[in-house]
C-alpha positions as CSV (number, residue, x, y, z in Angstrom):
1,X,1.9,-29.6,-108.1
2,X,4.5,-29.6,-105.8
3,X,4.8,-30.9,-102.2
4,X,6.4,-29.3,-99.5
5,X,9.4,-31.5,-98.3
6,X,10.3,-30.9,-94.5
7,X,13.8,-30.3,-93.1
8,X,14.9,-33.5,-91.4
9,X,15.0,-32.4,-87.6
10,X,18.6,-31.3,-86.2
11,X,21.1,-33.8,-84.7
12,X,21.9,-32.8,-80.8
13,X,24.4,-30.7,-80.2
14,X,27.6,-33.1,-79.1
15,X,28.3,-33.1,-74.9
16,X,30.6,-31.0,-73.9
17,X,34.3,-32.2,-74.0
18,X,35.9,-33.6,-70.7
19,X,39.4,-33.5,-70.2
20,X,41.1,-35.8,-67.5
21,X,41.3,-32.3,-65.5
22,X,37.9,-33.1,-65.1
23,X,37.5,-36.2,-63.6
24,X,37.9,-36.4,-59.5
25,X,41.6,-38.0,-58.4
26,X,42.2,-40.4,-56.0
27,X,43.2,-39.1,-52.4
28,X,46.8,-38.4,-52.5
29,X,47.1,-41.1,-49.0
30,X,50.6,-41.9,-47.4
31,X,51.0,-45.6,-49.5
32,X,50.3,-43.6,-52.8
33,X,52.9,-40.9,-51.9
34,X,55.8,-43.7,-50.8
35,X,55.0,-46.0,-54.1
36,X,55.2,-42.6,-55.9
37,X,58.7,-41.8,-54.2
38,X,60.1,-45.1,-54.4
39,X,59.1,-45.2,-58.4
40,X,60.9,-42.2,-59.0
41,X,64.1,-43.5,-57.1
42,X,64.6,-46.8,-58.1
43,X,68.0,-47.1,-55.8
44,X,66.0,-46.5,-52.9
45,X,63.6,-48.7,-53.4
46,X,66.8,-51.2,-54.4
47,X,67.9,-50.7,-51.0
48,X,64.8,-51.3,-48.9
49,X,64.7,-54.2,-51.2
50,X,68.1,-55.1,-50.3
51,X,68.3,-53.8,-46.5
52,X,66.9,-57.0,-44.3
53,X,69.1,-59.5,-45.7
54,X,72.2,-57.2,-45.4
55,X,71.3,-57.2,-42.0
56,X,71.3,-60.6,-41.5
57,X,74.3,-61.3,-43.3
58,X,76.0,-58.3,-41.0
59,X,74.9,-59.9,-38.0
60,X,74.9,-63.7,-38.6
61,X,78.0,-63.7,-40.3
62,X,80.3,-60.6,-40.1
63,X,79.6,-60.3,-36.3
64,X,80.1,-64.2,-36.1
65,X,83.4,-63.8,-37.9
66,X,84.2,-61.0,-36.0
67,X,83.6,-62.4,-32.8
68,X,85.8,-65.6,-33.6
69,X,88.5,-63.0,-34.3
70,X,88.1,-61.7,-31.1
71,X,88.0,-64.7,-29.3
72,X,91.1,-66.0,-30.7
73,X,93.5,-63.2,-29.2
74,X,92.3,-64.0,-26.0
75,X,93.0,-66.5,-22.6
76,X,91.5,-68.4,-20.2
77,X,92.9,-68.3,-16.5
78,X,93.9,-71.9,-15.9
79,X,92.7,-71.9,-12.0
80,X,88.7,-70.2,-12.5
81,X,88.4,-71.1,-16.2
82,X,87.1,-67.1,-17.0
83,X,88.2,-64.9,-19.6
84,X,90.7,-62.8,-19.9
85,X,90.2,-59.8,-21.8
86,X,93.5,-58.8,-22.8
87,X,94.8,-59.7,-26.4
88,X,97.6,-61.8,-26.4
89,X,99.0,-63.7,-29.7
90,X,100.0,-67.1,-27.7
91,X,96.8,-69.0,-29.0
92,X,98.0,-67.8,-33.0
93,X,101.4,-68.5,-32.2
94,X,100.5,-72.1,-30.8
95,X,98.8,-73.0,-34.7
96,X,101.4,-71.6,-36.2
97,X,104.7,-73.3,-34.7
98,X,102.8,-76.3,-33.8
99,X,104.2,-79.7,-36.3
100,X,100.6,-81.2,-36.1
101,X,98.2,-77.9,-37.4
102,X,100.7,-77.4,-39.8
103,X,100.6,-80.9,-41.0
104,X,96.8,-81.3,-41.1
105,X,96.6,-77.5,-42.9
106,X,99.2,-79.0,-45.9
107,X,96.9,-82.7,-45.7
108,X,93.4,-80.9,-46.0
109,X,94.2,-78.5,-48.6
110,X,96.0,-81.8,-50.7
111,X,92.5,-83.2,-50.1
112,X,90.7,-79.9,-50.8
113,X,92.6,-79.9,-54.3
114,X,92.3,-83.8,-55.0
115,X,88.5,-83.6,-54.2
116,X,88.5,-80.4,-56.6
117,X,90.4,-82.0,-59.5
118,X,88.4,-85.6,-59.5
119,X,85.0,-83.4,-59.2
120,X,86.1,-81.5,-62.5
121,X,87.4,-84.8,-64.6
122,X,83.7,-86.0,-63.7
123,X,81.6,-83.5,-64.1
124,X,83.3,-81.4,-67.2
125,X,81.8,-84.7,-69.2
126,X,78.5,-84.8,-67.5
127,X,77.9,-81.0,-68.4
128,X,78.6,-81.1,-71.7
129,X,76.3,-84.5,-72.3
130,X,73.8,-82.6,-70.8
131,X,74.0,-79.3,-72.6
132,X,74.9,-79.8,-75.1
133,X,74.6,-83.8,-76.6
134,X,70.8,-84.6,-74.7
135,X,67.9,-83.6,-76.1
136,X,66.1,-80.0,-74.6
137,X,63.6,-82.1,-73.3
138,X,65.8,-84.7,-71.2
139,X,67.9,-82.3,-70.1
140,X,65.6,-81.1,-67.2
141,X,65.2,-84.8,-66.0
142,X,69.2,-85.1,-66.3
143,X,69.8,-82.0,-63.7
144,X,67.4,-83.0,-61.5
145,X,69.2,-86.6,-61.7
146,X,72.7,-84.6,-60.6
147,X,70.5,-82.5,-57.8
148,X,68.8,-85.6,-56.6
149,X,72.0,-86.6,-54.0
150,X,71.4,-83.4,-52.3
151,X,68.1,-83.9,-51.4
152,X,69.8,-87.0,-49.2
153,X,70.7,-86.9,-45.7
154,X,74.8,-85.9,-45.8
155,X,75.1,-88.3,-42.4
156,X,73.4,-90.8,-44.6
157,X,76.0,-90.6,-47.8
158,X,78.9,-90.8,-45.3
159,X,77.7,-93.8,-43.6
160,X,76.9,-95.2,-47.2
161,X,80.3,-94.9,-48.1
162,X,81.8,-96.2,-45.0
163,X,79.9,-99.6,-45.9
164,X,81.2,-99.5,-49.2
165,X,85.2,-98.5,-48.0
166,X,85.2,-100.9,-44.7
167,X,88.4,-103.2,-45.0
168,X,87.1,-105.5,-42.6
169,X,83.9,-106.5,-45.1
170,X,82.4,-103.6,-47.2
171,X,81.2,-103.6,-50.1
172,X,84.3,-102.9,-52.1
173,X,86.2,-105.5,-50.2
174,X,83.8,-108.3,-50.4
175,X,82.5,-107.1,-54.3
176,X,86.1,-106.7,-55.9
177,X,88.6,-108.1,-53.1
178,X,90.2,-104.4,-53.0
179,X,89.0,-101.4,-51.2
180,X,91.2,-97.8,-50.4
181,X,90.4,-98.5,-46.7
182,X,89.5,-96.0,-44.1
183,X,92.2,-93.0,-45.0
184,X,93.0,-90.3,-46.9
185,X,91.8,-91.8,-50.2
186,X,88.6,-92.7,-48.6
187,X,88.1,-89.4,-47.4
188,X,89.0,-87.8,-50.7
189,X,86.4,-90.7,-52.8
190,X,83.8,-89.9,-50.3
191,X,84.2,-85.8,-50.4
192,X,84.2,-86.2,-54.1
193,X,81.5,-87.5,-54.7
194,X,79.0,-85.5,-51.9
195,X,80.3,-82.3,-53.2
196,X,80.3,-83.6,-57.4
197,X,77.2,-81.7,-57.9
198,X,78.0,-78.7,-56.8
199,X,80.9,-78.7,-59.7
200,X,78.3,-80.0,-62.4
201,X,75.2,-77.5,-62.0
202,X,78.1,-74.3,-62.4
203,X,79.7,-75.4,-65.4
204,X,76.4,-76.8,-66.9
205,X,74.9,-73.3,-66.4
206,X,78.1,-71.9,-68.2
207,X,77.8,-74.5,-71.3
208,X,74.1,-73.6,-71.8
209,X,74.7,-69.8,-71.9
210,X,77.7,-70.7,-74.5
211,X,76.1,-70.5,-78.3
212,X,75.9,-73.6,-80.9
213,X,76.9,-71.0,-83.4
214,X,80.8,-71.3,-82.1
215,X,80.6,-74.8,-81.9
216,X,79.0,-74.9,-85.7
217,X,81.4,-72.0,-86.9
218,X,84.6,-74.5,-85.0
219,X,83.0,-77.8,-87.0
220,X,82.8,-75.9,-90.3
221,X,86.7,-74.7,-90.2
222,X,87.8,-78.2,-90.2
223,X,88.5,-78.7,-86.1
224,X,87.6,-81.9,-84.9
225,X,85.5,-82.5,-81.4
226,X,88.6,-82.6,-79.4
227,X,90.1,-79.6,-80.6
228,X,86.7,-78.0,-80.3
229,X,86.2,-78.4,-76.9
230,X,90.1,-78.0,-75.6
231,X,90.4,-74.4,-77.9
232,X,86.6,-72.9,-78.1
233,X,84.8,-75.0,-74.8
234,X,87.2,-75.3,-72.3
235,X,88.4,-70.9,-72.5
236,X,84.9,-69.7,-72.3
237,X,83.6,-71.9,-69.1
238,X,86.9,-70.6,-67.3
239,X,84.5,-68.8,-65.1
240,X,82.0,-71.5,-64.3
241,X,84.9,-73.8,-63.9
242,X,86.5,-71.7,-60.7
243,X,83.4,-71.5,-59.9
244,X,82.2,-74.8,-58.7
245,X,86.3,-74.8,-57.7
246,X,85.1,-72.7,-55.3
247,X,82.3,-74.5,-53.7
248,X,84.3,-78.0,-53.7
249,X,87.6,-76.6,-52.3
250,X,85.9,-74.0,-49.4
251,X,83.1,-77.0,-48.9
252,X,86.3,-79.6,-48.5
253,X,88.3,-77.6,-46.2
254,X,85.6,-77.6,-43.1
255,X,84.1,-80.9,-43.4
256,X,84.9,-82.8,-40.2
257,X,81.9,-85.2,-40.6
258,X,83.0,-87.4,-43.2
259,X,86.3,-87.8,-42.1
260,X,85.3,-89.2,-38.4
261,X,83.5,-91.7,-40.9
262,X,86.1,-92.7,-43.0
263,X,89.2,-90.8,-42.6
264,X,90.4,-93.4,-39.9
265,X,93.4,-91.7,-38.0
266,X,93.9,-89.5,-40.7
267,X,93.5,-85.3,-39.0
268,X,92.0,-82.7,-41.0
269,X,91.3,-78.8,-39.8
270,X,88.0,-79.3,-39.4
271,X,88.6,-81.8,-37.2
272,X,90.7,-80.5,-35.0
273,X,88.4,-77.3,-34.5
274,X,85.5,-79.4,-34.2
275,X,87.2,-82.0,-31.3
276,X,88.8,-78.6,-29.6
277,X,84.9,-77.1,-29.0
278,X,84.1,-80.4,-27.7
279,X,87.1,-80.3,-25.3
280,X,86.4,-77.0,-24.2
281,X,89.1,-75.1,-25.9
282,X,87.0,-72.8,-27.8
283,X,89.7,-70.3,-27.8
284,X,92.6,-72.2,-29.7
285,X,89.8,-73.2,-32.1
286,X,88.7,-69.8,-32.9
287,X,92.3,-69.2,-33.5
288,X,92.8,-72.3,-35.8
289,X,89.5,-71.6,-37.4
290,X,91.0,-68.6,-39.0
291,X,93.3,-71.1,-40.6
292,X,91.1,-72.2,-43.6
293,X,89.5,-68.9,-43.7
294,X,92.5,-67.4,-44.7
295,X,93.3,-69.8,-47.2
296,X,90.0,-69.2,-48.3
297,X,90.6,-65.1,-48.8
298,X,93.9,-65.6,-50.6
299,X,92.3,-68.5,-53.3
300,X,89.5,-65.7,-53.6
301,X,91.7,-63.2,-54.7
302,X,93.6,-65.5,-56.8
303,X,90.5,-66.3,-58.6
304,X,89.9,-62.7,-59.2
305,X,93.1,-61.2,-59.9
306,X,93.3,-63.9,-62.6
307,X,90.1,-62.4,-64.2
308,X,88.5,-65.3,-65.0
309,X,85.5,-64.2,-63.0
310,X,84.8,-60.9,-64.8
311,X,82.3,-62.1,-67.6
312,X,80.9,-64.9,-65.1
C-alpha cells in the first residue's frame, strides 16, 4: 500500500530587481554642483587653492618692493620736507659714486660669503652624522637639537655673543686670554652661528633623500670614505648645498641687528638703510635698499643658470 507523498510547497517568487535608476538621488544643491565642477577641473580648484596667498604675496611683497622702487627715484624739497613726484636718478647716483656704500656693499658681501663658507664646513659634517651615521631613531632628537636655536629670541643670541666677544672682560677674554673683539670677525662668528641651521636642515634633507645603495655600491668598488663622500656625496647634494647658500648669504646681507651688537665701527648695508629710516631719509634708503636686492637677483640666476637647482 502506498502513501501519497505531497509536493513540498513552492518557494516565493524572488523581489523584483532594483537598479540604482531606482533609488531617489540627492538634490542636485549649489555645493554639490561646485565640488562636482571643481573635481572635474582639478587646475581650477589648484587655483582657488592657490589664489589667497598669491594675493598676499602680490600685495605684501611685490607692492612693497614696488613701492621702494618708486620711492627711490624720487626727492624731498629741502624747505617743506614734501615729496616731489618727479623721477630723478640723483638718490641712485649718490649710492653708486659714494666711497662709503661702495665700501660697506664689497664688506657685507665678504661677510655674506665668510658667514656662508664657515656655515657649510660645519654643517656638511653635522648632516651627514645625522643621516647618515646616527641611528633612525636618534636622528629626530638630533634635528630638533639643530632647530632648538631658533626657537631663541635672535636679540637674545646677539647679546649672548657680545658677552662672549667683549674685549674689555667677556667670556672669551677672561676664559682663554684671546677674543676677535667687537669687528668684522665678531660679526661674521656671530652671523654664523645664528644662521648655522638654516645650512644644516637643507643639506640634511638632501643626504636623507640620497640612497645607501650608492654609498654600498661606492664601498664595494674599493673607494674609501673620503673618496666616497668627495666623488658620490658631495655631486648629488649640489642642490641642497646652494640651497641653504641661499638662506645664509640673502639672511647675512640685511642683518643690521647683530652688527650694532658686535660689529663695533665696522658699516654694513643694512646698517646704513636701517640708520637712514631712523634719520628720516627714507628716500636714499629705498634707493640703497635696492643694493642687496640686486645682488640677491643676480646670485639667483647664477644659482640657476648653473643647473644645480633642477633635480632639487
Amino acid at each position: 500500500m502506498s502513501a501519497d507523498v505531497e509536493d513540498p510547497p513552492a518557494a516565493p517568487p524572488p523581489p523584483p530587481p532594483t537598479g540604482g535608476d531606482d533609488l531617489p538621488r540627492p538634490p542636485r544643491t549649489v555645493s554639490r554642483r561646485l565640488a562636482g565642477f571643481l573635481h572635474r577641473h582639478r587646475t581650477v580648484l589648484l587655483l582657488a587653492l592657490l589664489a589667497l596667498p598669491l594675493v598676499w604675496l602680490v600685495l605684501a611683497y611685490i607692492g612693497s618692493l614696488g613701492s621702494l622702487l618708486l620711492r627711490s627715484v624720487f626727492q624731498r624739497d629741502d624747505l617743506s620736507g614734501e615729496l616731489i613726484r618727479q623721477p630723478t636718478t640723483d638718490n641712485l647716483q649718490t649710492i653708486l659714486t659714494g666711497e662709503v656704500y661702495r665700501s660697506a656693499a664689497v664688506r657685507t658681501v665678504g661677510i655674506a660669503a665668510a658667514v656662508t663658507v664657515i656655515d657649510l664646513l660645519i654643517a656638511l659634517p653635522i648632516a651627514v652624522f645625522i643621516a647618515k651615521v646616527a641611528r633612525p631613531r636618534w636622528r629626530r632628537v638630533l634635528v630638533a637639537a639643530v632647530v632648538t636655536p631658533l626657537w631663541a629670541s635672535y636679540v637674545v643670541k646677539a647679546y649672548a655673543w657680545r658677552a662672549l666677544l667683549d674685549p674689555a672682560g667677556g667670556v672669551l677674554q677672561n676664559g682663554l686670554g684671546v677674543s676677535p673683539g667687537f669687528g668684522i670677525a665678531g660679526t661674521v662668528l656671530t652671523l654664523a652661528y645664528l644662521w648655522l641651521p638654516y645650512m644644516v636642515l637643507p643639506i640634511y634633507a638632501g643626504l636623507d633623500r640620497l640612497p645607501d645603495s650608492l654609498l654600498e655600491a661606492s664601498s664595494d668598488l674599493g673607494a674609501k670614505a673620503w673618496t666616497t663622500f668627495r666623488s658620490v656625496i658631495v655631486p648629488l647634494i649640489i642642490p641642497a648645498i646652494l640651497a641653504g647658500s641661499i638662506f645664509t648669504f640673502s639672511l647675512t646681507l640685511g642683518d643690521y641687528i647683530a652688527v650694532q651688537f658686535v660689529g663695533g665701527t665696522s658699516q654694513t648695508m643694512g646698517l646704513i638703510i636701517y640708520k637712514f629710516f631712523i634719520g628720516s631719509n627714507d628716500l636714499l634708503a629705498a634707493a640703497y635698499a635696492l643694493v642687496p636686492i640686486g645682488i640677491m637677483i643676480i646670485y639667483l640666476l647664477a644659482v640657476r643658470k648653473s643647473g644645480a637647482l633642477e633635480n632639487l
